[in-house]
C-alpha positions as CSV (number, residue, x, y, z in Angstrom):
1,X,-23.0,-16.5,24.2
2,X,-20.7,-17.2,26.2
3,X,-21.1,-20.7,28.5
4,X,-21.4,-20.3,32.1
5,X,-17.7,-19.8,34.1
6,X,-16.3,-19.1,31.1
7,X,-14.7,-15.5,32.0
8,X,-13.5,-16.4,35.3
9,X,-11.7,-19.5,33.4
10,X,-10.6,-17.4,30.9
11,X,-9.6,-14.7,33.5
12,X,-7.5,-17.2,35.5
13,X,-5.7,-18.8,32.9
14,X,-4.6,-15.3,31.2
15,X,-3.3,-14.2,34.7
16,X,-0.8,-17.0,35.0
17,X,0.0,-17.6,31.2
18,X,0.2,-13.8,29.9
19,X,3.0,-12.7,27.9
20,X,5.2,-10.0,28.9
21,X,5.0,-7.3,26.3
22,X,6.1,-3.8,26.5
23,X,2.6,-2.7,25.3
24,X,1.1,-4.6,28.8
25,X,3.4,-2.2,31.3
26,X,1.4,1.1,30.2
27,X,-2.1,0.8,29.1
28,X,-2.4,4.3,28.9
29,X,-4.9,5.9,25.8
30,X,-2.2,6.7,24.2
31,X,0.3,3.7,24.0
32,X,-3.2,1.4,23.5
33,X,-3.6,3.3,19.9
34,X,0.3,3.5,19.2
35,X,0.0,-0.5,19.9
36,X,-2.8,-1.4,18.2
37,X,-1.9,0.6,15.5
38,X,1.2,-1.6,15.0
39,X,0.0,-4.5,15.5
40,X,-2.4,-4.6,12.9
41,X,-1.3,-6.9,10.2
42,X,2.2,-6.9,11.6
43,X,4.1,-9.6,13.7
44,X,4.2,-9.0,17.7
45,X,8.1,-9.7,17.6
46,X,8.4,-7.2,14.8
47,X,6.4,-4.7,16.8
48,X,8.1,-5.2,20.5
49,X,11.6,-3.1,19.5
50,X,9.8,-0.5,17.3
51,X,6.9,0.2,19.5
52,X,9.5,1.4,22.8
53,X,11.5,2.8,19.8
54,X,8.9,5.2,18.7
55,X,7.7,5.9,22.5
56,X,11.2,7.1,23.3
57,X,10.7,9.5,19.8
58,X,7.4,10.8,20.6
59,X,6.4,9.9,24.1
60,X,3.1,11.7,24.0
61,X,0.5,12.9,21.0
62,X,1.5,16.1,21.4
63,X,4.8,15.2,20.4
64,X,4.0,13.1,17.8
65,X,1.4,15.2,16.4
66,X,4.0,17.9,16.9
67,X,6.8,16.2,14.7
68,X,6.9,16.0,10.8
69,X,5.9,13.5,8.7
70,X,9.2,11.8,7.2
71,X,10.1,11.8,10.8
72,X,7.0,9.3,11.9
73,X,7.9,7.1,8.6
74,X,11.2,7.1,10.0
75,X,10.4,5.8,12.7
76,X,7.7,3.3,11.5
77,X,10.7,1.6,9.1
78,X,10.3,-2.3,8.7
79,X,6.8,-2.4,9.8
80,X,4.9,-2.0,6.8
81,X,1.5,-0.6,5.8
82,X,2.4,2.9,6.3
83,X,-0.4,4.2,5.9
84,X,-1.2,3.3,9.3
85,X,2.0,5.8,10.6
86,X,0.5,8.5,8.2
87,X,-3.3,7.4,10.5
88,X,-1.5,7.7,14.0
89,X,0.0,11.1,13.0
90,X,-3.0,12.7,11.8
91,X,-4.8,11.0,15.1
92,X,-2.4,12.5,17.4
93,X,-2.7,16.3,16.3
94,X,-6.7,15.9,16.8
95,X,-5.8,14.5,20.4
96,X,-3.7,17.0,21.0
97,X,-5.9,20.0,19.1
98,X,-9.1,18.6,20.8
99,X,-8.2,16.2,24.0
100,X,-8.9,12.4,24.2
101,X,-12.4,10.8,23.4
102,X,-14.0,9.2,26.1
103,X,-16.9,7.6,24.2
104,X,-16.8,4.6,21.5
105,X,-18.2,7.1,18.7
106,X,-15.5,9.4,19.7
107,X,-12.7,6.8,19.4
108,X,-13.7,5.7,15.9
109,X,-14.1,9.2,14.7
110,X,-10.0,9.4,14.9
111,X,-8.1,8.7,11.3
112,X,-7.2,5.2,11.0
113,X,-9.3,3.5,13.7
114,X,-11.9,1.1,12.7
115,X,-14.2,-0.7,15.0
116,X,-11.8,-3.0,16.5
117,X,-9.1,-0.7,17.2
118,X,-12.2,1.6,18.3
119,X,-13.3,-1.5,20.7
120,X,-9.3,-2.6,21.9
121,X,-8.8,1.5,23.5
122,X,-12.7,1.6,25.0
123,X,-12.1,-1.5,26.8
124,X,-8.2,-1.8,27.8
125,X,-7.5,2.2,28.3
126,X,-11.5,3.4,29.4
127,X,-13.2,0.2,30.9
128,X,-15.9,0.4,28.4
129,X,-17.5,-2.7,27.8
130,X,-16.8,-2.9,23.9
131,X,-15.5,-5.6,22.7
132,X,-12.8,-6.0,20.0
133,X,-13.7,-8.4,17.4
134,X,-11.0,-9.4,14.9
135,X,-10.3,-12.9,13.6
136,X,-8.3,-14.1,16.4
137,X,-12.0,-13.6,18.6
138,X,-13.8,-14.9,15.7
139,X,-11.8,-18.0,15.2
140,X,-12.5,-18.5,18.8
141,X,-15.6,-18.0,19.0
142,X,-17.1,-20.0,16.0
143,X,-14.7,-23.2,17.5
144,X,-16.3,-22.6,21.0
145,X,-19.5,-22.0,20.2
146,X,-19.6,-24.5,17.1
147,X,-20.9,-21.6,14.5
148,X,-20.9,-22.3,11.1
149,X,-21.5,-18.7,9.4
150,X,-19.3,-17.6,7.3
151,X,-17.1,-15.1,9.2
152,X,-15.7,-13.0,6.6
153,X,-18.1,-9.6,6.1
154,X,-19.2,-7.0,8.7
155,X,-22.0,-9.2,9.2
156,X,-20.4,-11.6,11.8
157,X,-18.1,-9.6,13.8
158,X,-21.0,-7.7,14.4
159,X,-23.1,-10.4,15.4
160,X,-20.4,-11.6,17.6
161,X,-19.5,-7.9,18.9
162,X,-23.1,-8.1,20.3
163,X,-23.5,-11.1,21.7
164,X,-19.9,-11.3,23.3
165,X,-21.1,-7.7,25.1
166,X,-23.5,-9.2,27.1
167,X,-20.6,-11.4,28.4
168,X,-17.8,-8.7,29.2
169,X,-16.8,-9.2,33.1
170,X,-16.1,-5.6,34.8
171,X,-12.3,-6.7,33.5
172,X,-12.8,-4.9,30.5
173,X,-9.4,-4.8,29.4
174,X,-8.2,-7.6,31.0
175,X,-10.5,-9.6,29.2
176,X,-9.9,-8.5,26.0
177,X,-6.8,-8.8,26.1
178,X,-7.0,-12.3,27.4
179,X,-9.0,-12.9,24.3
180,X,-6.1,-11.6,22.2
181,X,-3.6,-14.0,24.3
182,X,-5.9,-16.9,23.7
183,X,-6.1,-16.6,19.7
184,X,-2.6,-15.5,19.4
185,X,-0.6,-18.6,21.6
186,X,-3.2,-21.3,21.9
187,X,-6.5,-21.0,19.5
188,X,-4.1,-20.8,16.3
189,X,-5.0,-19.8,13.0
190,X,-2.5,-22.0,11.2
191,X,-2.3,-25.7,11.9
192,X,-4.1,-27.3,15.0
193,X,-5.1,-25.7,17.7
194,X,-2.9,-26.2,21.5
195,X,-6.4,-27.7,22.9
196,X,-4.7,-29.0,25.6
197,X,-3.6,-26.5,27.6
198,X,-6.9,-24.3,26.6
199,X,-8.8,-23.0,29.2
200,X,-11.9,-23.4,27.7
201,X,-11.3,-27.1,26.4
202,X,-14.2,-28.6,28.5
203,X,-16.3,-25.7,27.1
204,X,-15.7,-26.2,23.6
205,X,-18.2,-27.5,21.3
206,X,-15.2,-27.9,17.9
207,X,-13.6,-29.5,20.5
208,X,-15.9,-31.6,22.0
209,X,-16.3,-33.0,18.4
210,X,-13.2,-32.9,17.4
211,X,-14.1,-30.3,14.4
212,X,-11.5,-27.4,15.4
213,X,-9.9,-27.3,12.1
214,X,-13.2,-26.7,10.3
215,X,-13.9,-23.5,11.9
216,X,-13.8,-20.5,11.0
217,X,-15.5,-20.9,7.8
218,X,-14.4,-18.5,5.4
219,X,-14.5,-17.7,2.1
220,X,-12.1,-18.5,-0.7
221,X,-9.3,-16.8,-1.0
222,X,-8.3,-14.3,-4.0
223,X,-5.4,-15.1,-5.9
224,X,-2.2,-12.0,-5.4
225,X,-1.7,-10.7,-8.7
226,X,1.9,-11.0,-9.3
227,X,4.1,-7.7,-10.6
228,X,7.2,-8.3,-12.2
229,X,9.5,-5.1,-12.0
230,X,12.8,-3.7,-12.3
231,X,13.9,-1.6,-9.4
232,X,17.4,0.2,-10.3
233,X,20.1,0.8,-7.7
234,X,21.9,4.1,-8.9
235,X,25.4,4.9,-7.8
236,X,27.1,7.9,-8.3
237,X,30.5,8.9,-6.6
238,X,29.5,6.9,-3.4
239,X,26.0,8.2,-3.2
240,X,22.8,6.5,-4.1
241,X,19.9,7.7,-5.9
242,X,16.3,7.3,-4.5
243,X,13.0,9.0,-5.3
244,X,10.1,9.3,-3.1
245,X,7.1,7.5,-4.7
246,X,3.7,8.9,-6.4
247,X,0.2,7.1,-5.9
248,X,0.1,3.3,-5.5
249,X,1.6,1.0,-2.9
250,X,4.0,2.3,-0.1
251,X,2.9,5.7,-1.7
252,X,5.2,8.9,-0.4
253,X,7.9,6.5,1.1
254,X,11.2,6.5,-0.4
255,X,12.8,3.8,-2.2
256,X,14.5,2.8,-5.4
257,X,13.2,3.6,-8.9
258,X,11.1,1.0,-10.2
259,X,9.4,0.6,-13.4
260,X,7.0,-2.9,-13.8
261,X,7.7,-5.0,-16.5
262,X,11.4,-3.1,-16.7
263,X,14.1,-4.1,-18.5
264,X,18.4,-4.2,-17.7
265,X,19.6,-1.4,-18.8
266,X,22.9,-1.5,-21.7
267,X,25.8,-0.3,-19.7
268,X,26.8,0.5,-16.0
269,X,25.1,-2.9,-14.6
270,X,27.9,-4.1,-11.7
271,X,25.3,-6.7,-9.9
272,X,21.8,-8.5,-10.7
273,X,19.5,-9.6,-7.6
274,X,16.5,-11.4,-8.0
275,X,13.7,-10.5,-5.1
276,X,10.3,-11.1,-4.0
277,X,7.9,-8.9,-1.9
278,X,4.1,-10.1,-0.9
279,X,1.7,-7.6,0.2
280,X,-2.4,-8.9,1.3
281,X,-3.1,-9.1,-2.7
282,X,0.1,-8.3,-4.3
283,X,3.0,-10.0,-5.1
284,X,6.3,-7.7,-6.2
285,X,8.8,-10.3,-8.5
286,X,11.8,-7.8,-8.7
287,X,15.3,-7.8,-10.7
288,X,17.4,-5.8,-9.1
289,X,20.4,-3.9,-10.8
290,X,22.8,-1.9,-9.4
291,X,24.5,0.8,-12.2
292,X,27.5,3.0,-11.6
293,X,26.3,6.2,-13.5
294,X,28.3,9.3,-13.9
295,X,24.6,11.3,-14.4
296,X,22.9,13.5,-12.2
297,X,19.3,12.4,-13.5
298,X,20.2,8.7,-14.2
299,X,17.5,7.3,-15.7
300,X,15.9,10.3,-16.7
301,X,14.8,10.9,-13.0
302,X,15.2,13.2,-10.6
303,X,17.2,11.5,-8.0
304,X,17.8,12.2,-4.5
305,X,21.5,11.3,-3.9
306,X,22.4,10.4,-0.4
307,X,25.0,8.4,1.1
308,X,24.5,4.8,2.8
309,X,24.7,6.6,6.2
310,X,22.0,9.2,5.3
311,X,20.1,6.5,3.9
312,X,19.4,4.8,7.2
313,X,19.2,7.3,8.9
314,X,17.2,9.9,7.4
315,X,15.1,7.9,5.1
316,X,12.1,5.2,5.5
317,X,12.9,2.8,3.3
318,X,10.2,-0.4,3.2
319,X,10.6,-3.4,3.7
320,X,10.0,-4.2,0.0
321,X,13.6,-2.9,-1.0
322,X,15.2,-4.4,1.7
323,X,16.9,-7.1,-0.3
324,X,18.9,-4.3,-2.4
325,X,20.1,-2.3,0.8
326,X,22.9,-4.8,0.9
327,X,24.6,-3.2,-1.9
328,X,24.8,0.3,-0.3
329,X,28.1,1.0,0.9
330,X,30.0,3.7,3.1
């Protein structure tokens, strides 16, 4: 697949050019799936405090498959998709129950790893020549090689998985993770691409033609369904009522009743906020109000009073809410 010098080229250039990321000074089995885990669908700048964060916390799966759940959410806070933290829990206790996997079948089997995640440990942390196809490689790919199939679907990743295999230097890792460097700061997804200082311009058939923005072809988009909602801010007597949620998004994290399509309540209002949170398919349109209640069950709930202290520091609250956190106070 790949043209002929292209891994040495790519090799070079990702020597000289590579980021320096916390993830890149230990590429152990275990901080490769804490990592990837948390990079998935989540900024690298968001990721590079929280990541040596949560190492310090739990600095091996025993520990973290040792700890209690509200404990890894805690520690996941303002990276989203939490299912993932709820994945890397259950994945440490069968580490630590039943040791480390050595094969590719063995690293998929754990909860939360698909193939790419599966592909990232094999080649960075075990040398296996598995390659980790997401749409950073396939972006790449389809503008280097000039391929026109559509890349959304199993179907391409894993025609590209295969024929990119053939390819891998005996730098498994390294190479992979030069991959990841090209698509991320160079090969971008939005706007044009930083051809210039690409190490594989003179290789590149989108290039060559100057076609780069027309790959990869994908298909059209879906449309977010947009949710309006009320979320209510209780205070009582300096505390704040939360409730941990049922079923649905960001389900089993605490937050701030919310009801969609929710109205202002008739007395106790002291502030209105407007917000907005976007998920992949989901948009959250929220009014915010924050009520001084003298009730236990404001609401008609069953509230979980804590203070603004206890708040931070005892409960994950997402992201989504974080436009209402303002109006806790000591």
């Amino acid at each position: 697949m790949l043209p002929e010098g292209a891994e040495r080229l790519l090799l070079d250039w990702f020597r000289e050019h590579r980021r320096a990321l916390p993830w890149r000074e230990d590429r152990s089995f275990y901080t490769v799936l804490v990592s990837e885990l948390m990079l998935q669908q989540t900024r690298v700048e968001a990721v590079k405090e929280r990541y040596t964060l949560f190492l310090q916390k739990f600095p091996t799966p025993e520990a973290l498959a040792a700890a209690e759940e509200d404990e890894v959410l805690k520690e996941w806070e303002g990276l989203g998709y939490y299912s993932r933290a709820r994945n890397l829990h259950a994945a440490a206790k069968v580490i630590a129950e039943e040791g480390l996997p050595t094969t590719f079948e063995g690293v998929r089997a754990l909860p939360g790893v698909g193939d790419y995640t599966a592909g990232a440990i094999c080649s960075i942390a075990l040398g296996l020549r598995e390659p980790a196809v997401d749409g950073n490689v396939l972006r790449i790919l389809t503008r280097l090689t000039g391929d026109h199939r559509c890349v959304d679907g199993n179907g391409a990743r894993e025609y590209f998985k295969e024929a990119l295999r053939a390819d891998y230097p005996p730098e498994t890792g390294e190479f992979t993770e030069a991959l990841m460097e090209l698509g991320a700061i160079v090969c971008l997804p939005n706007g044009a691409p930083l051809c210039e200082i690409c190490p594989w311009n003179t290789l590149c058939r989108a290039h060559s033609e100057g076609r780069e923005l027309e790959f990869p072809v994908r298909a059209p988009k879906r449309e977010r369904k947009v949710v309006e909602a009320a979320v209510y801010v209780y205070r009582r007597e300096n505390r704040y009522g939360i409730v941990r949620r049922g079923e649905g998004l960001l389900a089993g994290l605490y937050g701030f009743p919310m009801k969609e399509g929710g109205t202002m309540p008739a007395s106790g209002v002291l502030e209105i906020k407007r917000a907005k949170h976007i998920f992949t398919h989901v948009e959250w349109h929220m009014t915010g109000y924050l009520i001084e209640t003298e009730e236990e069950d404001a609401g008609g709930l069953k509230l979980i009073w804590a203070t603004a202290e206890e708040i931070k520091e005892q409960y994950a609250i997402p992201s989504a809410f974080k436009a209402f956190l303002g109006w806790l106070r000591p």
